[in-house]
N, C-alpha and C positions, 0 to 999 in steps of 0.2 A: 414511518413518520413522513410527511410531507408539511411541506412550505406554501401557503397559499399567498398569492399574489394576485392581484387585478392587471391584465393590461388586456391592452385595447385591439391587439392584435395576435396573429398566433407565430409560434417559430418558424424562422422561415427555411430552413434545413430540414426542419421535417416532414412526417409522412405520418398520413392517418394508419390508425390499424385497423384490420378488418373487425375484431374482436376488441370489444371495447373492454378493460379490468376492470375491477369493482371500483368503485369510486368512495376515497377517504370520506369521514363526514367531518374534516374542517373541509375538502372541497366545497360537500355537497352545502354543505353551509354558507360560505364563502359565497356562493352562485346564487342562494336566493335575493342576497341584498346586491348583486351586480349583475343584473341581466346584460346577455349579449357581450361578457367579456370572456377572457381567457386567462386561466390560471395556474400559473408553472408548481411545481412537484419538484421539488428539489432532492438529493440526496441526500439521507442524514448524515452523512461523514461531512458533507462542507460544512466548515466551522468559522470562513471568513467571518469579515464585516461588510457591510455592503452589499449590494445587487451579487449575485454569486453566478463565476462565469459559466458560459454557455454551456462546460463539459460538465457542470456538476448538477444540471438541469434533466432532469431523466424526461420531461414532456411535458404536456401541458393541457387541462380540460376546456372545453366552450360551453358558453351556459346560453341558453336561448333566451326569445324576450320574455319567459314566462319562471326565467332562473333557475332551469332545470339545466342539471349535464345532459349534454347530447352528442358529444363527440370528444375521440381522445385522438392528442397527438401526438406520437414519439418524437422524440430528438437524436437525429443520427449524429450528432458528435458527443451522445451522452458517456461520459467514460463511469462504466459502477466499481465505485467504493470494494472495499476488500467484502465489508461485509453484505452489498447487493449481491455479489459475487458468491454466496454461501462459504466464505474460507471461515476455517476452526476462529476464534479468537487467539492474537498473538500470546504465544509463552512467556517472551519477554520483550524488551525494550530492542533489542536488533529484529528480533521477527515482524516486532510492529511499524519498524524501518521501513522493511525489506518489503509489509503489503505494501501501505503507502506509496511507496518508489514505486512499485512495480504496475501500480493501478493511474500514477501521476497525480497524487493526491498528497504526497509530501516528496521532498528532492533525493536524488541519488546519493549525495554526498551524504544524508542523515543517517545511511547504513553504515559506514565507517564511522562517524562521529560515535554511532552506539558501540560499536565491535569495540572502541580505545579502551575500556573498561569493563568489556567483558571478560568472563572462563569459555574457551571453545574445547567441546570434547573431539580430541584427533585419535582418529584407529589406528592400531600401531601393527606392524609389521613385525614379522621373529626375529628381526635384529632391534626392532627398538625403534627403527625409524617409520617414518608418516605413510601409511597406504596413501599410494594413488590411483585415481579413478580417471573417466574420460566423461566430457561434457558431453550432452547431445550432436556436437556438434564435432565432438574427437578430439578438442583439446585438453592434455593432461592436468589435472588438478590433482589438488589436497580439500576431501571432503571433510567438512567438520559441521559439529551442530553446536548451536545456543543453546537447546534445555534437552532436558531427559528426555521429552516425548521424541521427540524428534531422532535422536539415538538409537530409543528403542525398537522405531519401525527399518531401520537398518538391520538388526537382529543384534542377536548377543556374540558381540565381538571384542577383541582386546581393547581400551583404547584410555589416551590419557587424558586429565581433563587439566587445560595449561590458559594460562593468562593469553592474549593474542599475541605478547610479545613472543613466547615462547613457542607460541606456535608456529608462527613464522620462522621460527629458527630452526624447525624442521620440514621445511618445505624447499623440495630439491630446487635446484637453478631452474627458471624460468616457465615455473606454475605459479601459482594462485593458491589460495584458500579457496573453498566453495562451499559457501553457506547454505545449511539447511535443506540439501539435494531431496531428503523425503518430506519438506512442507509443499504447503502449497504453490510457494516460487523459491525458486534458489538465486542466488546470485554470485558472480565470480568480485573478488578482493584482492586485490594486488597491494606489494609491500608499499607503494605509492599512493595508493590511494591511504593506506592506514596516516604513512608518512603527512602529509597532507591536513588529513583530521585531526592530529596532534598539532602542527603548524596552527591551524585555526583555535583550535582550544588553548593554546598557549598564549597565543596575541590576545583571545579575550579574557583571558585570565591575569592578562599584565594590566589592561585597558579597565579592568575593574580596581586593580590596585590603587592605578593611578590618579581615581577621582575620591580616593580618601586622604 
C-alpha cells in the first residue's frame, strides 16, 4: 500500500538508491497530473491522522516535467512496521503489543496493559515450580507465551497455563516474566510494570464511572 502525496521537495535525510523499486500505480498516477514534484510512500501500519511522521515515511518518488517517475528516495529515519518487517501476524492482543512496541509504532506500556487480562502458558519444573531461562544478555527470567503457537515452537514440554496474576506468583525473587522468547521479539515484564497497567486501567475505569 502506499500513500501518495505531492510536495514540492524531496527528504531531506535521505539518500537516492542505486536501484530504483517498482513503482506503485497510485504513484505512477499521482506523477502524471504533478510534474516535477515528489511524492512520499508511507507505511501502511501508520494509522494517524494528519501529515504522518518522518519514521512512518519509507521515501519518496520524483516525477519529471513530462510526469514520469524518474527517481527514488529512501528515508534513513524510516522505522518499518512489524509487517514491512515480514513478522507472522500477531496470535493475539499481547503479541500485537509487543510488534508495535518493538518497531515504535505503538508505546511500551501497551504490552502490560494487554498481559493484565491475559492466560500465559509457564513451563514447569519437577517440583511444580516456573523454569527459568537466561536472556541474551544473561539475565535470569521466567519464559512464558501468549498463544499455543508460540509454546509449541519451544517443544513439547510440561507447562501450566495461569492468569498473569498467577503467574507472577511463580516467579523466583528478582526475575521477570519473558514474553514470547520464540516470536519474532520477546520482551521482559516486571511485577511493576504489570502493577502500573492495572493502576492505569483502574483510574480509567473509575473516570468512566464518574461521567454517568
Amino acid at each position: 500500500m502506499s500513500s501518495a502525496g505531492a510536495e514540492a521537495g524531496g527528504i531531506p535525510t535521505g539518500s537516492e538508491d542505486p536501484a530504483m523499486p517498482p513503482v506503485p500505480d497510485d504513484i505512477r498516477a499521482a506523477a502524471r497530473t504533478a510534474p516535477e514534484h515528489w511524492f512520499g510512500t508511507v507505511d501502511p501500519a501508520w494509522s494517524g491522522e494528519g501529515e504522518p511522521p518522518l519514521w512512518a515515511v519509507i521515501g519518496q518518488w520524483r516525477s519529471d516535467a513530462d510526469g514520469e517517475i524518474v527517481e527514488w528516495q529512501r528515508n534513513d529515519e524510516y522505522r518499518p512496521s512489524p509487517g514491512m518487517l515480514g513478522w507472522p501476524e500477531p496470535t493475539d492482543d499481547v503479541d500485537a503489543a509487543m510488534q508495535l512496541a518493538a518497531t515504535g509504532y505503538g508505546p511500551v506500556e501497551g504490552v502490560a496493559m494487554a498481559v493484565v487480562t491475559a492466560e500465559l502458558a509457564v513451563l514447569t519444573a519437577p517440583g511444580g515450580g516456573a523454569v527459568s531461562a537466561c536472556t541474551p544478555d544473561g539475565d535470569p527470567v521466567v519464559p512464558v507465551f501468549t498463544a499455543p503457537a508460540h509454546l509449541e515452537r519451544a517443544g513439547a514440554l510440561a507447562h501450566r497455563v495461569l492468569p498473569v496474576s498467577e503467574a507472577f506468583a511463580l516467579v523466583p525473587e528478582g526475575q521477570d516474566l519473558y514474553l514470547n522468547p520464540t516470536g519474532p521479539v520477546a520482551l521482559r515484564l516486571s511485577a511493576d510494570d504489570l502493577s502500573r497497567a492495572v493502576d492505569v486501567l483502574e483510574a480509567a475505569a473509575e473516570g468512566k464511572e464518574e461521567q454517568y
